[in-house]
N, C-alpha and C positions, 0 to 999 in steps of 0.2 A: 415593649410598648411602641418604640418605633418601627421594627416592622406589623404590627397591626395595624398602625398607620398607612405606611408606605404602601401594604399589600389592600388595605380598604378604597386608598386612592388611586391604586391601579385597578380594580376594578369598576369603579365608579367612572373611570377616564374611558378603560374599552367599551363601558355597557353605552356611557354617552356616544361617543365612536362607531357603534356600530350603529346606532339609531340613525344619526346625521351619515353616514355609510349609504343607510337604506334608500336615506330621504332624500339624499343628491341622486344616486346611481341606479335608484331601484325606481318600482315602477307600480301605485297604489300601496306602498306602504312594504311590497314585496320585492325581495332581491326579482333583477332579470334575468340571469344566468347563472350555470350552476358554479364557475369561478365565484362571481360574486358571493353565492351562498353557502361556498366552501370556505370563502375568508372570515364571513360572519362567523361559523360553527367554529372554524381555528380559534379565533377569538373568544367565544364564547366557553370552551373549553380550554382557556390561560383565564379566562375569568372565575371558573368552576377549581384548577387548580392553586389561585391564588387566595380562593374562599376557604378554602382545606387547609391551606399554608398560615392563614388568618388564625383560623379556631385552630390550629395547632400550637398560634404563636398566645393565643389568646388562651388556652390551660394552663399556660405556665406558671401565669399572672396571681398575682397574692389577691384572694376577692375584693381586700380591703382598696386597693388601687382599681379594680376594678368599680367597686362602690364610688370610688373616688372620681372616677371618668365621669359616672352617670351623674352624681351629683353637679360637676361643674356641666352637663351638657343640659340641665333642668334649669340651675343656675343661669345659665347662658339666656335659655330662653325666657326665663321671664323677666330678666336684665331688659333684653331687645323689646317683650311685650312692652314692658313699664317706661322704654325708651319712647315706643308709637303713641302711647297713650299722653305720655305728658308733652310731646312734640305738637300733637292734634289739640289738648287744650291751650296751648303756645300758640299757635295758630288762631284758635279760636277768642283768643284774647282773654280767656279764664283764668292764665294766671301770666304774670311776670317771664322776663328770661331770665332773670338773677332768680325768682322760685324755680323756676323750672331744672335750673342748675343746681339748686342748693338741694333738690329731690332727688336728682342723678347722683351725686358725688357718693354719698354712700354706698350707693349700688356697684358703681363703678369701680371703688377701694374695692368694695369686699369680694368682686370677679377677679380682682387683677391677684387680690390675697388666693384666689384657690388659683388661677393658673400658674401665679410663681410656683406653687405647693407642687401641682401636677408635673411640671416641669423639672422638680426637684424629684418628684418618684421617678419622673423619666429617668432620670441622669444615677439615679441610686444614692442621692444624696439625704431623700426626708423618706420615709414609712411610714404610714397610717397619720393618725391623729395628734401623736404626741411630738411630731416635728412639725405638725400644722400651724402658720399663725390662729394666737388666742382670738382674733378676732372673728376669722371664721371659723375656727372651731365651735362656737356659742350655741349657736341654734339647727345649724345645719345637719351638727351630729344627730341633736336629738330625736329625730323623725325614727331615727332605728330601736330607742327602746321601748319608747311609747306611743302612740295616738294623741296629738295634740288636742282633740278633741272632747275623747272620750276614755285616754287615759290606761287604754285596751293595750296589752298587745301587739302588735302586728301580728297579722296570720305567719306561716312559716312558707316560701316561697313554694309554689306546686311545679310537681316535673311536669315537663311539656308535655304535650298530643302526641303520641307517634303520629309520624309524617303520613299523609295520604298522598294523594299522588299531587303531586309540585315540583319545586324547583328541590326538594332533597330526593325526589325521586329520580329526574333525570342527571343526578350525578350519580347513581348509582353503579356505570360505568365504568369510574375510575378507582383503582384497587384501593386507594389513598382511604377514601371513602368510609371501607366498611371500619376504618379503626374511628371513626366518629358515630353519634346519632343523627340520626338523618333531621331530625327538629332542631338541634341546635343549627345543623348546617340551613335550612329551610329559613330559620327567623335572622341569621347573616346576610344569605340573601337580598332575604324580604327588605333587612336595611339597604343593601347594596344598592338593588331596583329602585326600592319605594321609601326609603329612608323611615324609620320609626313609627308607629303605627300610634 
């Protein structure tokens, strides 16, 4: 877990880097010279390697931690949405700062119960669910056996696109490469660049 970390923020560091690279030293958005456009490409292939190194470190992973990321990263955001919303009617004088707080703190408990959680798969100390605090274990699990809804289901996850020509095709290059699929490497990427779609 922590080198998918470490290897996600090193590329997220170079891709910013070369941007502001461009945008100091370059000239309409394009390097000047071919040093310059040689430092970029170095870069940008430790960025291409460190993507391979990610999804390499990122197979090893038990899905259920994996599930467990995505849920605290869902988590997270709608922590922050329900943070702007109830700040803006605070603001607006719609409700109280003692309401205002008394509607966060639950949120807040129940973030800080899945990052302890996440932090303990980091370290190898919790697995899955049944080291989860019982409090966020409650509702969060459920979304996996049923449709809140409509009680359905869930569809069964579909394989990716093969990649057409993108960011999995211009690593086709590096030998690393063909022991992955070029779609899972492509939507790494995609986060890397563009962060989650």
């Amino acid at each position: 877990m922590e080198h998918i970390l470490m290897y996600t923020a090193f590329c997220k560091a170079h891709v910013h880097a070369q941007h502001e690279f461009v945008e100091f030293f370059g000239q309409q958005g394009m390097p000047r010279s071919g040093e310059q456009a040689c430092v970029i490409l170095e870069s940008h292939t430790l960025v291409y390697r460190a993507s391979v190194a990610a999804l390499r470190a990122a197979s090893t992973l038990e899905q259920e931690a994996l599930d467990d990321l995505n849920i605290l990263r869902e988590g997270t955001a709608a922590v922050e949405s329900m943070r702007k919303f109830i700040g803006h009617a605070q603001e607006q004088n719609v409700i109280s700062s003692s309401a205002a707080e008394t509607l966060m703190e639950p949120m807040v408990n129940k973030q800080q119960d899945w990052i302890n959680h996440i932090h303990g798969v980091e370290l190898g100390t919790a697995t899955g669910a049944k080291n989860m605090p019982s409090l966020a274990a409650d509702k969060s699990e459920s979304y996996r056996i049923t449709d809140d809804f409509t009680g359905a289901v869930p569809p069964a996850v579909r394989k990716a696109p093969k990649a057409k020509a993108g960011w999995g095709s211009c690593m086709g290059t590096l030998p690393e490469v063909h022991l992955l699929q070029h779609a899972a490497a492509e939507a790494f990427l995609s986060y890397v660049f563009w962060g989650w779609a």
